[in-house]
C-alpha positions as CSV (number, residue, x, y, z in Angstrom):
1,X,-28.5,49.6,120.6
2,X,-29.2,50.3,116.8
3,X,-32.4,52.7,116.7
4,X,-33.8,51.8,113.4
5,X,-36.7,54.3,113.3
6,X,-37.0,58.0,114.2
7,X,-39.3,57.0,117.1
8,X,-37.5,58.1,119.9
9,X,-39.8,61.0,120.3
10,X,-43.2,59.1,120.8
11,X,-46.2,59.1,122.7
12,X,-48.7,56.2,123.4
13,X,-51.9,56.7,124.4
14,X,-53.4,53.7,126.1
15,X,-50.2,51.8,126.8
16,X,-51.3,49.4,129.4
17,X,-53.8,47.9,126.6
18,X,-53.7,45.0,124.7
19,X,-52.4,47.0,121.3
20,X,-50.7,49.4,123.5
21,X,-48.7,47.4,125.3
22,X,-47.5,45.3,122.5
23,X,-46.5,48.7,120.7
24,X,-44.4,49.7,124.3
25,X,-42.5,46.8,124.0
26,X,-41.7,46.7,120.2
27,X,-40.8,50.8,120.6
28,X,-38.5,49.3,123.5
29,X,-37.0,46.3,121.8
30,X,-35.7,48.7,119.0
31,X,-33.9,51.0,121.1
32,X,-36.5,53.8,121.7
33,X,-37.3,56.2,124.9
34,X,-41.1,56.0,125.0
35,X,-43.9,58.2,126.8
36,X,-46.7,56.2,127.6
37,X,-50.2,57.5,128.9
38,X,-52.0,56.0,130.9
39,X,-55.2,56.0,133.3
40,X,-53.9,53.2,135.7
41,X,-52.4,54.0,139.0
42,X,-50.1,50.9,138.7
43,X,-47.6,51.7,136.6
44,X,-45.9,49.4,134.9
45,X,-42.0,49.3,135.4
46,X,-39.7,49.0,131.5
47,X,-36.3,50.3,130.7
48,X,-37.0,53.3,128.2
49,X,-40.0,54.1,128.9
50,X,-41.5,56.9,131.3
51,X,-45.0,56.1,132.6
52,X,-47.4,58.7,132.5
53,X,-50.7,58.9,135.3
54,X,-53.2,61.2,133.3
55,X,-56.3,62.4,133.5
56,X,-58.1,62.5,130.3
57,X,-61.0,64.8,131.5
58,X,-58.2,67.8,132.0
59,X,-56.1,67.4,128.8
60,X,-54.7,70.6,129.5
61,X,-52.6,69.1,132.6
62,X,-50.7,66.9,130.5
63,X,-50.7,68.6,127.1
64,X,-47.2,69.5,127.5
65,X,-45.4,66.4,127.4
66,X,-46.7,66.5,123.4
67,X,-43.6,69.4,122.9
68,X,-40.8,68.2,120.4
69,X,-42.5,64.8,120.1
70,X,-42.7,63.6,116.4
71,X,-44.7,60.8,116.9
72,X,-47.9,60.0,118.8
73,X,-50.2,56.5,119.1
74,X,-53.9,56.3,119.9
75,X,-54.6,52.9,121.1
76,X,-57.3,54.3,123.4
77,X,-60.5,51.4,123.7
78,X,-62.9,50.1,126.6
79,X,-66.4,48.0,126.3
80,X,-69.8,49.2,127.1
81,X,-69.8,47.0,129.9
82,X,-66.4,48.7,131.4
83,X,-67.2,51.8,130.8
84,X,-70.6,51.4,132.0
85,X,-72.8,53.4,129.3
86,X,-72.9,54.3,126.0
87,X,-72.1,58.2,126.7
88,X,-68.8,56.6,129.0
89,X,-68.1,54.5,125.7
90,X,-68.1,57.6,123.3
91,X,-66.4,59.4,125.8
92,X,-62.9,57.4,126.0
93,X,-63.5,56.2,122.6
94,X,-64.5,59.6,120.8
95,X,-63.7,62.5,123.5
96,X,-60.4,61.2,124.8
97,X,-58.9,60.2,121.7
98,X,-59.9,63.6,119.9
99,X,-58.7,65.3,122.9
100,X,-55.3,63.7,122.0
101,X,-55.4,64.4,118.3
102,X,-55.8,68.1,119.1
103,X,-52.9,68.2,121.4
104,X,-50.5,67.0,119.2
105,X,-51.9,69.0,116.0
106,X,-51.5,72.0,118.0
107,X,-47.7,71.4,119.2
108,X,-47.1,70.1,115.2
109,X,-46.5,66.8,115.7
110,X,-46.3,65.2,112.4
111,X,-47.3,61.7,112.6
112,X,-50.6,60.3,113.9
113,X,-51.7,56.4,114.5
114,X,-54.9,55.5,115.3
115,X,-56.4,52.1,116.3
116,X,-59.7,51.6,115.6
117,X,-61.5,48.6,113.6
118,X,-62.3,46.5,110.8
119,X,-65.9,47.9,109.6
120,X,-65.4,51.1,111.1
121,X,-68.2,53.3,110.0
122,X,-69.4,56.5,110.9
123,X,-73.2,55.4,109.5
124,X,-73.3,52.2,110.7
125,X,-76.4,51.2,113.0
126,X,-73.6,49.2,115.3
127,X,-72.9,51.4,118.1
128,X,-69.5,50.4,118.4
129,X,-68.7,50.8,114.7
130,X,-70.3,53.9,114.4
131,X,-68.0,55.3,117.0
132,X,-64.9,54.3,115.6
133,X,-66.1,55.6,112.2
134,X,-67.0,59.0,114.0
135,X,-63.3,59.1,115.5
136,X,-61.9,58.4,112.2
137,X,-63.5,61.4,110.4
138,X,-62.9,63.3,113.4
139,X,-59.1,62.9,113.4
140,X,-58.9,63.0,109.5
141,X,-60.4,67.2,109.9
142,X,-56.9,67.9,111.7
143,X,-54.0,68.7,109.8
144,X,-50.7,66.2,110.6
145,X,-48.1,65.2,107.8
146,X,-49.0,61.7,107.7
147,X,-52.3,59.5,109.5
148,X,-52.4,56.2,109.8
149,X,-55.5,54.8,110.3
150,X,-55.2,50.7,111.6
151,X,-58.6,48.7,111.3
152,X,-58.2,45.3,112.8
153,X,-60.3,42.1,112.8
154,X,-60.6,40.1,116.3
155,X,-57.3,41.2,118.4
156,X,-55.7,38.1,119.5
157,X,-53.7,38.1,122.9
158,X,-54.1,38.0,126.3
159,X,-55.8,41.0,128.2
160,X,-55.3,42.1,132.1
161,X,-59.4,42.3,132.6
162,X,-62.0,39.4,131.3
163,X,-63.6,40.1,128.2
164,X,-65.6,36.6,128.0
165,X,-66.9,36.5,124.2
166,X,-64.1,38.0,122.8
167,X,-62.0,35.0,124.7
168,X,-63.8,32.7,123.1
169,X,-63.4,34.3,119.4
170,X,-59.9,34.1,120.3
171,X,-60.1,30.3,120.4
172,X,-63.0,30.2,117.4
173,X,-61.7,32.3,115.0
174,X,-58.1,31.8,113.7
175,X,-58.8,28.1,113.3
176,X,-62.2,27.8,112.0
177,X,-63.4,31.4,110.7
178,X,-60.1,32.8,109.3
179,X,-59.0,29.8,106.8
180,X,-62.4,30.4,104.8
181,X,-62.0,34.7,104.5
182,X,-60.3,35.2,101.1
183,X,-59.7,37.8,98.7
184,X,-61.2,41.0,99.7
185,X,-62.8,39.6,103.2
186,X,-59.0,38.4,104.4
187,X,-59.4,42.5,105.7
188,X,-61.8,40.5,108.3
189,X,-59.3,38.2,109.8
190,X,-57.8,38.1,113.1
191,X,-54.5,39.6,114.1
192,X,-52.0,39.1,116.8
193,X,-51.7,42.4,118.8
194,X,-47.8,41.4,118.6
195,X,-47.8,41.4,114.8
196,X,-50.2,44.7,114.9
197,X,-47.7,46.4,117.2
198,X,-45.2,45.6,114.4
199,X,-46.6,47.4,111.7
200,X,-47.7,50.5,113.7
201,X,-43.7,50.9,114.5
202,X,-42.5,50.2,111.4
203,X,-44.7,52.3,109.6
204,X,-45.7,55.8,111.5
205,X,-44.4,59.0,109.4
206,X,-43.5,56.8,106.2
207,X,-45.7,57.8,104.2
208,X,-47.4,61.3,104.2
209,X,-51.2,62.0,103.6
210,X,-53.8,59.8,105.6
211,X,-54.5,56.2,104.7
212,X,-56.1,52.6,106.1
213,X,-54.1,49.6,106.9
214,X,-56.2,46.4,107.1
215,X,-54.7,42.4,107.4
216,X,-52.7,42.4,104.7
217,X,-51.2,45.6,105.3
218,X,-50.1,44.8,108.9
219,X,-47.5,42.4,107.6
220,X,-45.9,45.3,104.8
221,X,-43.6,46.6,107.6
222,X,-41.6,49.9,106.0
């Protein structure tokens, strides 16, 4: 199989999730041998890719499976109501994924992807916003050769848990909400985690220096 990309050395973080598991498959579909993190005891079984239990409160236990990787994808995310708290939130959404960043700065790896969100705001009186925003700036302090930041709308596809009000955007949104966000609020529009997946591939380590991808970027594949 052709390998189109340099990808072959990669890590995902959070590869059982929706955006995660969509960027598994794509990795796969173009030929590349994938590490993928994960917190889940069941493991998923794919061709290419080796499955990796971790425990995100000892980074140090699985910081050396970062060595001679080039690439590495944070599509770490839970809910208050999953995580139980607040302090649980910030701590996968904040800690974790910091915790990851670090790693692969230290072993020089030279491209980073983060997931985070539309809005994303490090000021912003919305709790969840505020703590993608703090992640952002947090990653952004760490030197890599290229960061690529991805700020979705909605996520549209299907999840393993119930996540009621989002289900319901799902069905809202792309037919009733999306058609009337033009110009410079099409940023606010829903995405397929498929078509998200896509441009996180195609585009990790093609440009150097740190920059946002919103919508209309997710569909500019390198």
């Amino acid at each position: 199989m052709e390998i189109k990309n340099d990808l072959s050395d990669s890590i995902v973080a959070g590869s059982t999730g929706l955006v995660g598991s969509e960027l598994v498959k794509e990795l796969v579909s173009l030929g590349h041998v994938v590490t993928a993190l994960t917190r889940r005891k069941t493991i998923p079984t794919l061709e290419q890719v080796e499955y990796k239990f971790v425990d995100y409160e000892k980074p140090s236990s699985f910081e050396h499976l970062f060595q001679n990787k080039k690439h590495v994808f944070i599509c770490l995310g839970t809910t208050i109501k999953k995580a139980g708290s607040k302090e649980n939130f910030r701590r996968v959404d904040i800690d974790y994924s910091f915790d990851i960043a670090k790693i692969a700065s230290k072993f020089n790896v030279p491209n980073l992807s983060l997931v985070t969100s539309i809005g994303a705001d490090s000021t912003s009186k919305n709790f969840y916003l505020q703590c993608k925003g703090e992640i952002e700036n947090k990653i952004l302090t760490l030197d890599f050769e290229s960061v690529s930041i991805y700020q979705p709308g909605l996520l549209i596809g299907a999840r393993s848990e119930k996540r009621i009000a989002e289900s319901l955007g799902q069905r809202i949104q792309p037919f009733f909400i999306d058609p009337l966000l033009q110009g410079s609020l099409k940023k606010f529009r829903s995405i397929k985690a498929t078509y998200l997946a896509k441009s996180i591939a195609s585009n990790s380590g093609k440009k150097s220096g740190k920059r946002y991808l919103t919508f209309e970027d997710f569909f500019v594949l390198s």
